[in-house]
py3Dmol code that shows the C-alpha trace and the ligand (Angstrom):
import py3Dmol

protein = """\
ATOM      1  CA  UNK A   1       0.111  25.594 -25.095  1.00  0.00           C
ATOM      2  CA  UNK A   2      -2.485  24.063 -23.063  1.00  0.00           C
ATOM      3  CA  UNK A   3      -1.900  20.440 -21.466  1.00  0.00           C
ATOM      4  CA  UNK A   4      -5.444  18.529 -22.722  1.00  0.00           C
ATOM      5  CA  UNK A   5      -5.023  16.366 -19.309  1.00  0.00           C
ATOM      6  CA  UNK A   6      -4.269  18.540 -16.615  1.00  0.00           C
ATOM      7  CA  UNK A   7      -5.082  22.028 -18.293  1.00  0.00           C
ATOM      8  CA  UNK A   8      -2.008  23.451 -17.310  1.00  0.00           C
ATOM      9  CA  UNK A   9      -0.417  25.976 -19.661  1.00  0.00           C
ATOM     10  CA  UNK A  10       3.154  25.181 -20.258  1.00  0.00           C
ATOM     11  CA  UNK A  11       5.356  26.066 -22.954  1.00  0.00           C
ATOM     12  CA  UNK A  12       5.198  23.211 -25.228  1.00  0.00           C
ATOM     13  CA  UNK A  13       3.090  20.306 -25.303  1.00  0.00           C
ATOM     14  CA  UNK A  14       3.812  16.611 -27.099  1.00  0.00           C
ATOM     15  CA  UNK A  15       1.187  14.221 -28.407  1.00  0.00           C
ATOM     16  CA  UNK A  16       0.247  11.274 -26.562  1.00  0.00           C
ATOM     17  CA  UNK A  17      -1.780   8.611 -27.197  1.00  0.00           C
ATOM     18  CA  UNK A  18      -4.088   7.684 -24.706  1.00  0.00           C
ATOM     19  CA  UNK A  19      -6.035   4.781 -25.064  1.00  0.00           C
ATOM     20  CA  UNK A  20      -5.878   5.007 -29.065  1.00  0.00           C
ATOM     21  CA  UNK A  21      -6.390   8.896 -28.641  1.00  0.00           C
ATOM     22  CA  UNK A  22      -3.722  11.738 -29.540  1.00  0.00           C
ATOM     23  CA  UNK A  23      -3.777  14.265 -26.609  1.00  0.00           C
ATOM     24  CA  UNK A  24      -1.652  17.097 -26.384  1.00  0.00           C
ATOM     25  CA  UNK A  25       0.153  16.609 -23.018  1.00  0.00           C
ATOM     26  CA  UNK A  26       3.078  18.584 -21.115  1.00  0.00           C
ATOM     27  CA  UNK A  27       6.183  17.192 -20.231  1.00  0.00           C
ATOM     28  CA  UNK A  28       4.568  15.396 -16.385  1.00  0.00           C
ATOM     29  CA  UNK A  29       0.994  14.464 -18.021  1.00  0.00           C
ATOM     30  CA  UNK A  30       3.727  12.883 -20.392  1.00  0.00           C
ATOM     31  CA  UNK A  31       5.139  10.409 -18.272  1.00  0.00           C
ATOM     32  CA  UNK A  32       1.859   9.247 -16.627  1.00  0.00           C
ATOM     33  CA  UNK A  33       0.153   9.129 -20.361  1.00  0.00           C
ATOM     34  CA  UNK A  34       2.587   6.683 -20.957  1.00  0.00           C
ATOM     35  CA  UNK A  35       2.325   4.299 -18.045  1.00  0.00           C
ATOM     36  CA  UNK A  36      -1.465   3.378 -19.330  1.00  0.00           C
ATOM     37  CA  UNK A  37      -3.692   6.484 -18.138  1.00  0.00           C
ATOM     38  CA  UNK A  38      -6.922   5.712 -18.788  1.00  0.00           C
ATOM     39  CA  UNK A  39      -9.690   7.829 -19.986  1.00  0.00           C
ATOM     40  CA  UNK A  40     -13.192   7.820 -17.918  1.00  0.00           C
ATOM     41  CA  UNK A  41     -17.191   7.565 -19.274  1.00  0.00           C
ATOM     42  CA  UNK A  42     -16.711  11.712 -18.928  1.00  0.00           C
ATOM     43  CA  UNK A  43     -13.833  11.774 -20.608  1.00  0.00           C
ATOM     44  CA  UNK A  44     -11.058  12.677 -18.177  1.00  0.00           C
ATOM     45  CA  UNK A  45      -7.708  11.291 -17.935  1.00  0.00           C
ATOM     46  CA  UNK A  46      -7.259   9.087 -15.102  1.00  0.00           C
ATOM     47  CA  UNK A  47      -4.140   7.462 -14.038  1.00  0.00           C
ATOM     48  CA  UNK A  48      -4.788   3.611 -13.694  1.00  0.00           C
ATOM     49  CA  UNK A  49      -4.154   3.143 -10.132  1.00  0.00           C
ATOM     50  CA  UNK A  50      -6.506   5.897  -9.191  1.00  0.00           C
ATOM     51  CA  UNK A  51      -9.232   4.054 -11.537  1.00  0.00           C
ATOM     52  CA  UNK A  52      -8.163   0.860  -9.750  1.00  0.00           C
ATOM     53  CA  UNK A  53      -9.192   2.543  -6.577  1.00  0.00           C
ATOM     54  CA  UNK A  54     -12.586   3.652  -7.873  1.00  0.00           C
ATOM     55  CA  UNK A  55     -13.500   0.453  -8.966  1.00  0.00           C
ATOM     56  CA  UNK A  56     -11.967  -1.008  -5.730  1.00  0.00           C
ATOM     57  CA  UNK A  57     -14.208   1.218  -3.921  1.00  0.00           C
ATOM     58  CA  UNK A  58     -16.954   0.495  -6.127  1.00  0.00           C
ATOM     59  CA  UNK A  59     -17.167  -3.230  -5.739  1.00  0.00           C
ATOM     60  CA  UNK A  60     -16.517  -2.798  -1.772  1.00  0.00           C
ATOM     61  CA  UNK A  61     -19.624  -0.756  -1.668  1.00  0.00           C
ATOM     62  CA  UNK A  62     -21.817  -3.344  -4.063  1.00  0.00           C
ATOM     63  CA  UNK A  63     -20.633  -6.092  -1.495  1.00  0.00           C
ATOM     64  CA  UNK A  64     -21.541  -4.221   1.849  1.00  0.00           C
ATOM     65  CA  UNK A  65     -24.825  -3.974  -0.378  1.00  0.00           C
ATOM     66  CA  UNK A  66     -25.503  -7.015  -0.517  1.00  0.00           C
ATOM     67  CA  UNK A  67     -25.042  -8.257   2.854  1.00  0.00           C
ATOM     68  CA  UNK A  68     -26.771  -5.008   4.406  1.00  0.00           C
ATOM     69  CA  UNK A  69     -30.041  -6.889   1.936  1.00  0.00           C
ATOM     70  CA  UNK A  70     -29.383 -10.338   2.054  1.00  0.00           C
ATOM     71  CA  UNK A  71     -30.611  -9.720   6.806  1.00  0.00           C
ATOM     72  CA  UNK A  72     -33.251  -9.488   8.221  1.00  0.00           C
ATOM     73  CA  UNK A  73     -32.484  -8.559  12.225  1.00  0.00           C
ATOM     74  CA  UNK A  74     -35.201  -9.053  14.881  1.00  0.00           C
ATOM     75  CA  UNK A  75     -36.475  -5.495  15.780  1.00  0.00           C
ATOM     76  CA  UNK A  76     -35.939  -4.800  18.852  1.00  0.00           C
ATOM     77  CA  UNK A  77     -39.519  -3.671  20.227  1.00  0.00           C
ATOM     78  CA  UNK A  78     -40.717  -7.075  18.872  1.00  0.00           C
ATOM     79  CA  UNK A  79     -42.159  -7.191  22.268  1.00  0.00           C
ATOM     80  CA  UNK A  80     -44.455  -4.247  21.977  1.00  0.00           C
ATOM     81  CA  UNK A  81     -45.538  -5.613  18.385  1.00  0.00           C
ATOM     82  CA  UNK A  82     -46.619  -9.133  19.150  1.00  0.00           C
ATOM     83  CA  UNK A  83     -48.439  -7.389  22.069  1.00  0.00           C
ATOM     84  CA  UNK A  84     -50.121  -4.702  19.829  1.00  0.00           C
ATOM     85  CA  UNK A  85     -50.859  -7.191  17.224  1.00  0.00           C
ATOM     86  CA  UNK A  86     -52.506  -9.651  19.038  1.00  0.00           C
ATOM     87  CA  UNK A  87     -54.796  -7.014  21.029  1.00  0.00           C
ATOM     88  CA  UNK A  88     -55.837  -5.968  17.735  1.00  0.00           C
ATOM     89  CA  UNK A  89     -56.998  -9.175  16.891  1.00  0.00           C
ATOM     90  CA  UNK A  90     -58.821  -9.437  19.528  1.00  0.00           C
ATOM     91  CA  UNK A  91     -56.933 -13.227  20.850  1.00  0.00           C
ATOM     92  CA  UNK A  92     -55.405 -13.866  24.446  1.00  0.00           C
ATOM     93  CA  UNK A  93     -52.498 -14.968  24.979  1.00  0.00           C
ATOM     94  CA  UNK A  94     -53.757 -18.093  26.135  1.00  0.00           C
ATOM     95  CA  UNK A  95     -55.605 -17.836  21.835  1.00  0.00           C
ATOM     96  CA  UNK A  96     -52.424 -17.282  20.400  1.00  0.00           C
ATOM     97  CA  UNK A  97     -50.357 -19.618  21.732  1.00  0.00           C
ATOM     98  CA  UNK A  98     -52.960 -22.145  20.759  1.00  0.00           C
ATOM     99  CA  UNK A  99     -53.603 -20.745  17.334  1.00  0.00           C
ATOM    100  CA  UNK A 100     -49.474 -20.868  16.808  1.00  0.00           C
ATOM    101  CA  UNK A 101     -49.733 -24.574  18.773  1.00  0.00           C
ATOM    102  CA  UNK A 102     -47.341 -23.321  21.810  1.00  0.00           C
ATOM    103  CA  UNK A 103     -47.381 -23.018  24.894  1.00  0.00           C
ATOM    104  CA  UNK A 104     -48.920 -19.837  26.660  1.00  0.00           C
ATOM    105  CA  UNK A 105     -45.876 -19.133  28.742  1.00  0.00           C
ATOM    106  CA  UNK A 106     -43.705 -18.415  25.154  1.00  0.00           C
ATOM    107  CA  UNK A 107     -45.967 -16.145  24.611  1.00  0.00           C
ATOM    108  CA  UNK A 108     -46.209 -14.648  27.594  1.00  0.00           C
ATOM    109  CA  UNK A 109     -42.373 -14.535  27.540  1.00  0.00           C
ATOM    110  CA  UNK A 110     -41.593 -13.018  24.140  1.00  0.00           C
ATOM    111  CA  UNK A 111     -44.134 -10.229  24.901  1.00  0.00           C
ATOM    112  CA  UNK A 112     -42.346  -9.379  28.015  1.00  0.00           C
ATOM    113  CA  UNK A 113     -38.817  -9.373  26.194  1.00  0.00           C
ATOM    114  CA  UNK A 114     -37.632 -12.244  28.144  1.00  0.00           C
ATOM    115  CA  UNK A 115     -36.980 -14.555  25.545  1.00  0.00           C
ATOM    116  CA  UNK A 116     -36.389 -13.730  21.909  1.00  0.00           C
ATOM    117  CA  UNK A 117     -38.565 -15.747  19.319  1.00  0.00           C
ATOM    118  CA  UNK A 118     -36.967 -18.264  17.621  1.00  0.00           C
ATOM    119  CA  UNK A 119     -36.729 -17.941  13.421  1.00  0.00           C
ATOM    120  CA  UNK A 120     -39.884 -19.858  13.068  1.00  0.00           C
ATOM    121  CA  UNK A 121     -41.880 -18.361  15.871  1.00  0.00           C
ATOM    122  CA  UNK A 122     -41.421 -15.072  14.626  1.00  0.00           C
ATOM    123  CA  UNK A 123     -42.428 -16.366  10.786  1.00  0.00           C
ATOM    124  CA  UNK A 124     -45.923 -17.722  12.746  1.00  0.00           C
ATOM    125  CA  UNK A 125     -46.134 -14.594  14.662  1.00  0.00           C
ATOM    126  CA  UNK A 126     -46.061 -12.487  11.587  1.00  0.00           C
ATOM    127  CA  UNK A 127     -48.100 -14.175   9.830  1.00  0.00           C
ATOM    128  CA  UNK A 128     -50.733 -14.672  12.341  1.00  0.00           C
ATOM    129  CA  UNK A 129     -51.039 -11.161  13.663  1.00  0.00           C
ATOM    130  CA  UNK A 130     -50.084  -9.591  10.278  1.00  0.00           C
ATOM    131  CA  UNK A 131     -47.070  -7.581  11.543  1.00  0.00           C
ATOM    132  CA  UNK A 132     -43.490  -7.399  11.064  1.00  0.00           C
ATOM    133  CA  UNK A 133     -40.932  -8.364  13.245  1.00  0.00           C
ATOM    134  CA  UNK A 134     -37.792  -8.397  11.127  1.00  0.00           C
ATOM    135  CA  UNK A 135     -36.298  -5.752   9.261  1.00  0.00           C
ATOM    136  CA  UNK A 136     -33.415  -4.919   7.263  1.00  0.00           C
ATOM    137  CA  UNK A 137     -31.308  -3.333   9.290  1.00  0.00           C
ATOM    138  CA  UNK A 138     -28.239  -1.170   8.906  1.00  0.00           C
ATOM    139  CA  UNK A 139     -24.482  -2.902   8.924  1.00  0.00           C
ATOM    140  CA  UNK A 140     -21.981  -0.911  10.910  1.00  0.00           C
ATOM    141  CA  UNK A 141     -19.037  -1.663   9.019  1.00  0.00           C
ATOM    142  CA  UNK A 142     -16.742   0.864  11.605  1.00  0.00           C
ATOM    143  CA  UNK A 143     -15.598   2.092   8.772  1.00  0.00           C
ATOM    144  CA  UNK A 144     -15.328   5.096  10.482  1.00  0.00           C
ATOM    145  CA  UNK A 145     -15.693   8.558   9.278  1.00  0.00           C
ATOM    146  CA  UNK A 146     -16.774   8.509   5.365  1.00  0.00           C
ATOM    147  CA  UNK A 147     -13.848   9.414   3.871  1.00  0.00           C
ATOM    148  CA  UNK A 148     -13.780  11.957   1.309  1.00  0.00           C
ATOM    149  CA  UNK A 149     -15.275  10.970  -2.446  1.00  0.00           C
ATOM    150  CA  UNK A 150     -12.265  10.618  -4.865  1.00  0.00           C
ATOM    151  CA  UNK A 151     -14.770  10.744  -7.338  1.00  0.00           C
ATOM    152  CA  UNK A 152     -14.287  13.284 -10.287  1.00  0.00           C
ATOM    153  CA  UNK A 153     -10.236  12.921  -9.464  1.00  0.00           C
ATOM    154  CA  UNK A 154      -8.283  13.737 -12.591  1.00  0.00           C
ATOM    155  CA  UNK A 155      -5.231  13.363 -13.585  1.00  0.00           C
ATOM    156  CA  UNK A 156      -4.361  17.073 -12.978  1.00  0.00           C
ATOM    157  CA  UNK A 157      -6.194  17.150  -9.533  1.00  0.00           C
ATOM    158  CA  UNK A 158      -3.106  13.767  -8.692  1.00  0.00           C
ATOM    159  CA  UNK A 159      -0.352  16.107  -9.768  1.00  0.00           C
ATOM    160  CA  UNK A 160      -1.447  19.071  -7.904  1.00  0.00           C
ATOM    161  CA  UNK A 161      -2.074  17.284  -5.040  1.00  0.00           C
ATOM    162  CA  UNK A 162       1.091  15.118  -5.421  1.00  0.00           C
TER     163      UNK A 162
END
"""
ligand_1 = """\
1
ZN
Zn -0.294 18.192 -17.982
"""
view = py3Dmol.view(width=600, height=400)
view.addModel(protein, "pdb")
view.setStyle({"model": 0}, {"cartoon": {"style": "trace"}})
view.addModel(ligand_1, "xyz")
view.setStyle({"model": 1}, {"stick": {}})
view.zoomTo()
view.show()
């Protein structure tokens, strides 16, 4: 006989219900069948704690999501850009910083690296010379390594590897 939940072939199988469905299950698929396995969208039986972890893992990675979106970091060869930018236009420095209404020496500072622009500067400075000087930039968690997917675990991969 054929255990429906980890495929094994043993010599007799008992029905199980799992999640209002009668499986044929050996004597170890049994036990966990019992203590609330849980079937999956593909239809394999999944012990609860493992689909815990999966959805654990899942909402982690919606989070880290979010916040890797919801910031905007100051590039770091904003100095370059403003410089590019406002050749292309055509202004001095001595034009920009009155176009922006500050003084020259900002300018002349943030182009050089010296200082970094504050939040509104660099909304002015975009605007004005029609560049971008934020972007969204990756989050090192330090996570570390990526750990291997337990995606596509089934029951009878926890057993085997148990
Ligand atoms: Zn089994």
């Amino acid at each position: 006989m054929i255990c429906e939940m980890c495929g094994s072939d043993v010599p007799r199988t008992k029905l199980v219900m799992v999640e209002g469905a009668a499986v044929s299950s050996c004597p170890k698929c049994e036990k966990f069948a019992s203590s609330g396995a849980v079937k999956t969208k593909e239809g394999k039986v999944m012990l609860p704690s493992v689909a815990d972890r999966l959805g654990n893992r899942e909402r982690r990675m919606r989070h880290k999501d979010v916040l890797t979106r919801g910031e905007k970091e100051l590039v770091d060869d904003y100095p370059q850009r403003v410089r590019k930018g406002r050749q292309k236009t055509g202004m001095s420095q001595d034009d920009l910083a009155k176009s922006l209404n500050e003084k020259k020496s900002i300018i002349v500072k943030v182009e050089n690296g010296d200082i970094r622009p504050t939040d509104k500067l660099v909304t002015r400075l975009e605007r004005a010379l029609d560049i971008t000087l934020k972007e969204y930039l990756e989050i090192d968690d330090g996570d570390g390594p990526k750990q291997q997917s337990s995606k596509g675990m089934t029951l009878g991969d926890f057993i085997k590897t148990k």
